[in-house]
C-alpha positions in Angstrom: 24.4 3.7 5.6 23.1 0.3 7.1 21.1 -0.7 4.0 18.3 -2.5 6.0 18.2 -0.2 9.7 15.4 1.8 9.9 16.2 5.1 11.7 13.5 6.6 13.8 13.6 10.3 14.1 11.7 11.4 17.8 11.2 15.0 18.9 10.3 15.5 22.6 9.3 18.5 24.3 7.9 17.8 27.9 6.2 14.4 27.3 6.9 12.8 30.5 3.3 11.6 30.8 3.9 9.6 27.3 7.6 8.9 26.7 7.5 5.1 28.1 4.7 4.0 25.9 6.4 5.6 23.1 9.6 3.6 24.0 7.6 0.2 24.7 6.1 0.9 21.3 9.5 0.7 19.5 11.4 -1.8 21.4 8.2 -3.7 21.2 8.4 -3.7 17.4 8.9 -7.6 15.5 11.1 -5.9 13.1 14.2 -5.4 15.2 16.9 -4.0 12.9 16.2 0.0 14.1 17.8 3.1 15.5 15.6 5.4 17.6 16.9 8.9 17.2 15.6 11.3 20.3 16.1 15.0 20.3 15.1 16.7 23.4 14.0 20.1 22.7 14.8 22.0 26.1 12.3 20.2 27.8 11.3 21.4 31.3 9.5 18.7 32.9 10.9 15.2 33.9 11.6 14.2 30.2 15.2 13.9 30.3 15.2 11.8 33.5 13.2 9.4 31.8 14.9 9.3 28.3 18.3 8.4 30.4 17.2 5.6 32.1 16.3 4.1 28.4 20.0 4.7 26.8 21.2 2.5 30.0 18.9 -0.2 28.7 19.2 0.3 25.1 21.9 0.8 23.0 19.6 1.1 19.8 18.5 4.7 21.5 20.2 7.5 21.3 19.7 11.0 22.8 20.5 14.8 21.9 19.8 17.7 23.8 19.1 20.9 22.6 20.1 24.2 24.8 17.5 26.1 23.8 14.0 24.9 23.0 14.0 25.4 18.3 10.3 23.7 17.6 10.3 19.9 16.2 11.7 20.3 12.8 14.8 21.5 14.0 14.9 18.8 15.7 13.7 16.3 13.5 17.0 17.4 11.2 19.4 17.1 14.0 18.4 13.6 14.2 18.5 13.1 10.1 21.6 14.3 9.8 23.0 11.8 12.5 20.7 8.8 10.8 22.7 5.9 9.6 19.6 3.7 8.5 18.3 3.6 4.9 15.2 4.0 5.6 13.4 6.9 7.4 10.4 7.1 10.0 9.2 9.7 12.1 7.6 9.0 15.8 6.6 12.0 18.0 7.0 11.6 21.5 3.3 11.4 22.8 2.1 8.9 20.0 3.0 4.9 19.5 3.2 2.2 16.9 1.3 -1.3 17.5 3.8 -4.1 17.1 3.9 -5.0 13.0 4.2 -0.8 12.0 8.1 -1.2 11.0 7.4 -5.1 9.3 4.3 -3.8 7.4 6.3 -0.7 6.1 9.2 -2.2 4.9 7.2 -5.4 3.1 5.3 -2.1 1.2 7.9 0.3 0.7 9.4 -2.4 -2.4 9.8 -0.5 -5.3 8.8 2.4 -3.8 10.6 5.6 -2.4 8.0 7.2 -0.2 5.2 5.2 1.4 2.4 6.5 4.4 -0.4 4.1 6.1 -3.5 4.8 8.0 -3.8 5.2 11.5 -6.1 6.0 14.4 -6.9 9.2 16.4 -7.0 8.0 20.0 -7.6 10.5 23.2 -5.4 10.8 26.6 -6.4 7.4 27.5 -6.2 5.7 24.2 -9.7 5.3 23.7 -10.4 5.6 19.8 -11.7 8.7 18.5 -11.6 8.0 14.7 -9.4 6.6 11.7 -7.2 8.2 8.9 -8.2 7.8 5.4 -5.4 6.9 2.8 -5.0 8.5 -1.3 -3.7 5.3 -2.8 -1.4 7.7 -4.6 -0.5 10.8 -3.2 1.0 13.8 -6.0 1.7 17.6 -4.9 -1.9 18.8 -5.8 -3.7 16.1 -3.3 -1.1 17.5 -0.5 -1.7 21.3 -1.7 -5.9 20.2 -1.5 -5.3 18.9 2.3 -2.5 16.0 3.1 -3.6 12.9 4.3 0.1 11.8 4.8 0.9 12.2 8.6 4.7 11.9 10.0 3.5 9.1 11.8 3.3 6.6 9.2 5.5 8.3 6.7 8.1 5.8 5.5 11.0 7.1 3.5 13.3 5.3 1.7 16.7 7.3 1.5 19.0 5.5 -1.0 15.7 6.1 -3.4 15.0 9.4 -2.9 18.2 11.1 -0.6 18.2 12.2 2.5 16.3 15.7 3.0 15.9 18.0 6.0 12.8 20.0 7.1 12.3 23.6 5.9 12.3 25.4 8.8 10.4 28.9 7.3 7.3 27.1 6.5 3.9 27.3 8.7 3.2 23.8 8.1 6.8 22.3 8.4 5.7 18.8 7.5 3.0 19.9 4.5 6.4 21.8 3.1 8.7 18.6 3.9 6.2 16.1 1.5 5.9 18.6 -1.4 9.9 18.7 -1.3 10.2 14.8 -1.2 7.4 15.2 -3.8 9.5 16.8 -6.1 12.0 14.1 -6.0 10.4 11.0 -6.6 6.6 12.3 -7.9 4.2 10.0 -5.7 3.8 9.0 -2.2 1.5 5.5 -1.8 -0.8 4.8 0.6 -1.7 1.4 2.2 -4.5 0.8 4.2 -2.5 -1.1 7.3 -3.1 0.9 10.9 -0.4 0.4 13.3 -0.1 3.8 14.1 -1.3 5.9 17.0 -1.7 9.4 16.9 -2.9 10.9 20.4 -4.9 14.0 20.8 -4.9 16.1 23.9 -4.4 19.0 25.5 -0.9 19.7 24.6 -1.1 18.3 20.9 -0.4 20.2 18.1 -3.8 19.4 15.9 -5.6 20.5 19.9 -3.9 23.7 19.3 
């Protein structure tokens, strides 16, 4: 374990239309000491041609490929288990970080094992929709009463808290993935910082 890499866990299934902006919100990023972890779940668009031209440019990115589509948090756990950074963070593959997301977690996450931020609901063409509220402290019945934690922003810090994997026979994969960390560690904080972007449209899970 690199005790100061943050290892970025990325599911993609068909994103062509968002994949470079995802990228260019990573490799943008002022905090530089990161992994970006990519599974490609059997995607049938032009995903894969553009995720190759990126592990050409950047050795920080690597790529897996699934060969037969398993939903995002099978694939979320094929990147954990190949994670060699301390701490955890979870990007999907049609939203993007503004440049200070990775510096603002890690000045936060001190003392902390599981830490989650605002962010801001934007449309196909990044236009702003709305803004996430934050529970300064988050405990199992606030994410039984309705979550405000979003995989987004979560920030997890595994020499803390270990290193844990998805359920995978849960409706709400993620909802089921915070109570488990919950049981760990008792409390997730939130901090008010938005550097996250989470994009609704036509194709996105919280559309469907």
């Amino acid at each position: 374990m690199n005790s100061q890499t943050v290892s970025i866990i990325t599911p993609c299934f068909n994103s062509e239309d968002y994949l470079d902006e995802m990228i260019y919100s990573v490799v943008s990023q002022t905090y530089k000491n990161w992994e970006l972890i990519i599974v490609d779940d059997y995607s049938t668009d032009n995903s894969l041609i553009i995720l190759e031209k990126y592990l050409i440019k950047y050795k920080k990115i690597k790529l897996i490929k699934l060969n037969k589509r398993s939903g995002a948090a099978f694939a979320r756990n094929k990147a954990i288990k190949l994670a060699r950074g301390r701490y955890l963070a979870f990007l999907d593959s049609d939203d993007y970080w503004e440049r200070n997301f990775l510096k603002y977690s890690l000045e936060r996450i001190k003392g902390h094992a599981f830490i989650y931020s605002s962010y801001n609901r934007v449309n196909h063409n990044r236009d702003l929709i709305d803004k996430s509220s934050i529970i300064p402290l988050v405990t199992k019945d606030e994410v039984l009463k309705g979550t405000p934690i979003s995989c987004l922003t979560a920030f997890i810090d595994t020499k803390k808290i270990g290193k844990y994997f998805f359920p995978l026979n849960a409706n709400r994969e993620d909802l089921a993935y915070w109570l488990l960390l919950l049981d760990k560690c008792n409390y997730a904080y939130g901090f008010n910082f938005c550097e996250a972007n989470y994009r609704l449209h036509k194709k996105s899970s919280s559309a469907n």
